[in-house]
C-alpha positions as CSV (number, residue, x, y, z in Angstrom):
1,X,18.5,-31.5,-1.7
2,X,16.0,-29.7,0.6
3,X,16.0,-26.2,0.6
4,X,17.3,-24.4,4.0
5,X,16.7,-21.0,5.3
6,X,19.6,-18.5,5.7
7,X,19.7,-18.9,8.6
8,X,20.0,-22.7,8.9
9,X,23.0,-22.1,6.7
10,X,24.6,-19.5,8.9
11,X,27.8,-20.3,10.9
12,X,26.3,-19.1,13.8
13,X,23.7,-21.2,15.2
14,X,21.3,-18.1,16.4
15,X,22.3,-16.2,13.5
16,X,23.1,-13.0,12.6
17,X,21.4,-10.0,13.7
18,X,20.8,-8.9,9.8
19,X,19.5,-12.9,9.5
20,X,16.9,-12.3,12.5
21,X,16.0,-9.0,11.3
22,X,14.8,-10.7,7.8
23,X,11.6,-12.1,8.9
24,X,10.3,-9.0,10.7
25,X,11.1,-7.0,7.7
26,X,9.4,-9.9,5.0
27,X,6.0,-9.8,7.2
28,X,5.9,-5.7,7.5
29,X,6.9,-5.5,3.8
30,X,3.8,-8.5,3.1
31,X,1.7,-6.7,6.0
32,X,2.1,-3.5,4.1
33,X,1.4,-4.7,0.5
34,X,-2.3,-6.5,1.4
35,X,-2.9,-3.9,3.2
36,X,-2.6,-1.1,0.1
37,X,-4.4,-4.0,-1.6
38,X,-7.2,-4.1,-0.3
39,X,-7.6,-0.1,0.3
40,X,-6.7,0.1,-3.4
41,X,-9.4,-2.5,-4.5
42,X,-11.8,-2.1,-1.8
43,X,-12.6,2.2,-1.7
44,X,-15.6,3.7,-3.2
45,X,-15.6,6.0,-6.5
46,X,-17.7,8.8,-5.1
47,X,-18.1,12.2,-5.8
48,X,-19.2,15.3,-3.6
49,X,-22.5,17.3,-5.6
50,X,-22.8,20.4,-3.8
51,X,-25.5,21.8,-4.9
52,X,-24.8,21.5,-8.4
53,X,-27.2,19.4,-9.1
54,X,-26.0,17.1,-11.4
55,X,-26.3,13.0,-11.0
56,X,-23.6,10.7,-10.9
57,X,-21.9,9.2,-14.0
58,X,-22.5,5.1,-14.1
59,X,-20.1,2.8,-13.5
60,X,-18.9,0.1,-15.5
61,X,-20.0,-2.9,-15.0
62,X,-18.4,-5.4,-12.9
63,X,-17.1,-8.7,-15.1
64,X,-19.2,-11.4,-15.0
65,X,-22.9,-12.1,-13.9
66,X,-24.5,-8.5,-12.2
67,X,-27.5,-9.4,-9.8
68,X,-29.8,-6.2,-9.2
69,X,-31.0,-3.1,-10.5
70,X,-29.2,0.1,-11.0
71,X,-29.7,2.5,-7.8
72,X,-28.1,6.1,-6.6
73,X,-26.4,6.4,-3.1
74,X,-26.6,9.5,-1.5
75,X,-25.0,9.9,2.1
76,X,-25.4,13.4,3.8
77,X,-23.1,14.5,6.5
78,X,-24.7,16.9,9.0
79,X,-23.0,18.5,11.6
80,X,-24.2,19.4,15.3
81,X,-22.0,22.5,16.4
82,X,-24.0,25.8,15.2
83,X,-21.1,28.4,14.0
84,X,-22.7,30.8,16.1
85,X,-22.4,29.7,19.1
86,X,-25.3,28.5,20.0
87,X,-26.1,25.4,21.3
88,X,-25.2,21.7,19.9
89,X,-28.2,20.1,18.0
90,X,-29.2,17.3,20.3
91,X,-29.9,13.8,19.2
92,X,-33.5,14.3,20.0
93,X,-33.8,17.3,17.6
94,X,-32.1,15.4,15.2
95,X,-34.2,12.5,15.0
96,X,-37.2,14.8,15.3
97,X,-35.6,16.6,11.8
98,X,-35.6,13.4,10.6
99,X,-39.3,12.5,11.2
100,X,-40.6,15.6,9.9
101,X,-37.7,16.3,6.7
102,X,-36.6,12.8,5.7
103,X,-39.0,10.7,6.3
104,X,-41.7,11.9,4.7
105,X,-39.7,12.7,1.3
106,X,-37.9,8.8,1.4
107,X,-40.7,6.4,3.4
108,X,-38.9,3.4,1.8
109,X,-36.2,3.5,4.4
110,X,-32.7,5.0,5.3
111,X,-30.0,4.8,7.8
112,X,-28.0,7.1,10.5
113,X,-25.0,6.5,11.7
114,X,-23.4,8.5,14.6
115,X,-19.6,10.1,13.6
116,X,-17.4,12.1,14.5
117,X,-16.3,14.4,11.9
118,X,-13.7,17.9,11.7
119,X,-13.4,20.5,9.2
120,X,-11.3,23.2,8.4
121,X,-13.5,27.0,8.8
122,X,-13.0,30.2,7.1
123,X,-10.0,31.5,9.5
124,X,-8.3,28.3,8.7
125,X,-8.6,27.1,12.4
126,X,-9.4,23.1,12.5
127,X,-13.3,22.5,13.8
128,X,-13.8,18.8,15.5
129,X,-17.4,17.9,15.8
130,X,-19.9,14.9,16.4
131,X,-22.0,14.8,12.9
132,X,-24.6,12.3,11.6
133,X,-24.4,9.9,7.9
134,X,-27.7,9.9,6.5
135,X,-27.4,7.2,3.7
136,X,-29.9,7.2,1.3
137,X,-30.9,4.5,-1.6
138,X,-33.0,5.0,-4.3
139,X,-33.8,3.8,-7.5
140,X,-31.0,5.3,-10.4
141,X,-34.3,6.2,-12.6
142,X,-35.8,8.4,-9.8
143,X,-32.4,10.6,-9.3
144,X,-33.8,13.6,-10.5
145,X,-36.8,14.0,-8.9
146,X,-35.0,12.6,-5.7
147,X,-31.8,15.0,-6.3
148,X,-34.6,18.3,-5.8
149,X,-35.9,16.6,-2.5
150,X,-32.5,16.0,-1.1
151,X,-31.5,19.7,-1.5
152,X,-34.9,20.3,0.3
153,X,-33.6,18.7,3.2
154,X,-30.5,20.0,3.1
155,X,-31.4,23.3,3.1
156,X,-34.2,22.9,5.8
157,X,-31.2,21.4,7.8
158,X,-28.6,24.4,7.3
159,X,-31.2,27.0,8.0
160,X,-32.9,25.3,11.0
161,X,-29.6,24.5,12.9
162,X,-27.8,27.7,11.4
163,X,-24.9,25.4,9.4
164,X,-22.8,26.6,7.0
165,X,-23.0,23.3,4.8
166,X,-24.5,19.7,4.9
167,X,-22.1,18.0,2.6
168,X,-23.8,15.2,-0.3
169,X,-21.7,12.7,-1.9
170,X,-23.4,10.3,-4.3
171,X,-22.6,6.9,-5.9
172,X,-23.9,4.7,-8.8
173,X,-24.0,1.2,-7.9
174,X,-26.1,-2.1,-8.3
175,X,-28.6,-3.4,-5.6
176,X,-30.6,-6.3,-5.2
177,X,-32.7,-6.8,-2.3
């Protein structure tokens, strides 16, 4: 005997308002669960290093056959408001940081990526902001000599543009290029 729906099996031939409700609820309740799926399975383990120093704990490997080399992500968050009052940093003086702070420290490459970022500041007041990512990626055995060089630019950064922080967050990972 085939299999019908409820409401195939309903006296009324529309259905029942609870029987056309059903469906909705079915693909929001599916919706929801892939959706906490893949934020579950897909988001980074990363930490925040704020000045401590300290390199990131490796991560276990990943079952089956790992292509690469072990490497340490860094991504630096830089904002552009100056807390007192002056004016934004522009993206010219922000590339021009780059060229004479980054660049010369990580040759190899890195990328920027424009944001948009907010924080909350000392009086508890809510600060909105446009900010740069800086991702850098570097081999793991170099971290420590790397780690030193990043808080080099970090600090040239802060006191340049008078900011209070440039926030680091770093991850372990596998690359293969």
């Amino acid at each position: 005997m085939p299999l019908l729906s409820r409401t195939a099996v309903a006296s009324d031939p529309a259905g029942s308002p609870d029987d056309r409700r059903r469906p909705r609820r079915r693909t929001a309740l599916v919706a929801a669960a892939a959706g906490l799926a893949v934020v579950a399975v897909g988001t980074p383990v990363a930490y925040a290093t704020l000045g401590s120093g300290a390199s990131p704990e490796p991560r276990p490997a990943v079952a089956g056959a790992v292509r690469g080399k072990d490497y340490v992500e860094t991504r630096l968050l830089f904002g552009t408001e100056r807390p007192d009052g002056g004016p934004e940093v522009t993206d010219r003086q922000f590339l021009e940081f780059i060229d004479a702070e980054v660049t010369p420290r990580f040759p190899n490459g890195l990328t920027i990526q424009d944001g948009r970022g907010q924080w909350r500041d000392s009086h508890g007041v809510i600060e909105r902001e446009r900010s740069y990512e800086l991702t850098l990626l570097y081999p793991a055995s170099e971290a420590r000599v790397r780690g030193g060089q990043i808080e080099r630019i970090r600090d040239a950064y802060e006191k340049a543009y008078a900011q209070d922080s440039v926030a680091r967050l770093e991850e372990r990972l596998t690359a293969d290029f």
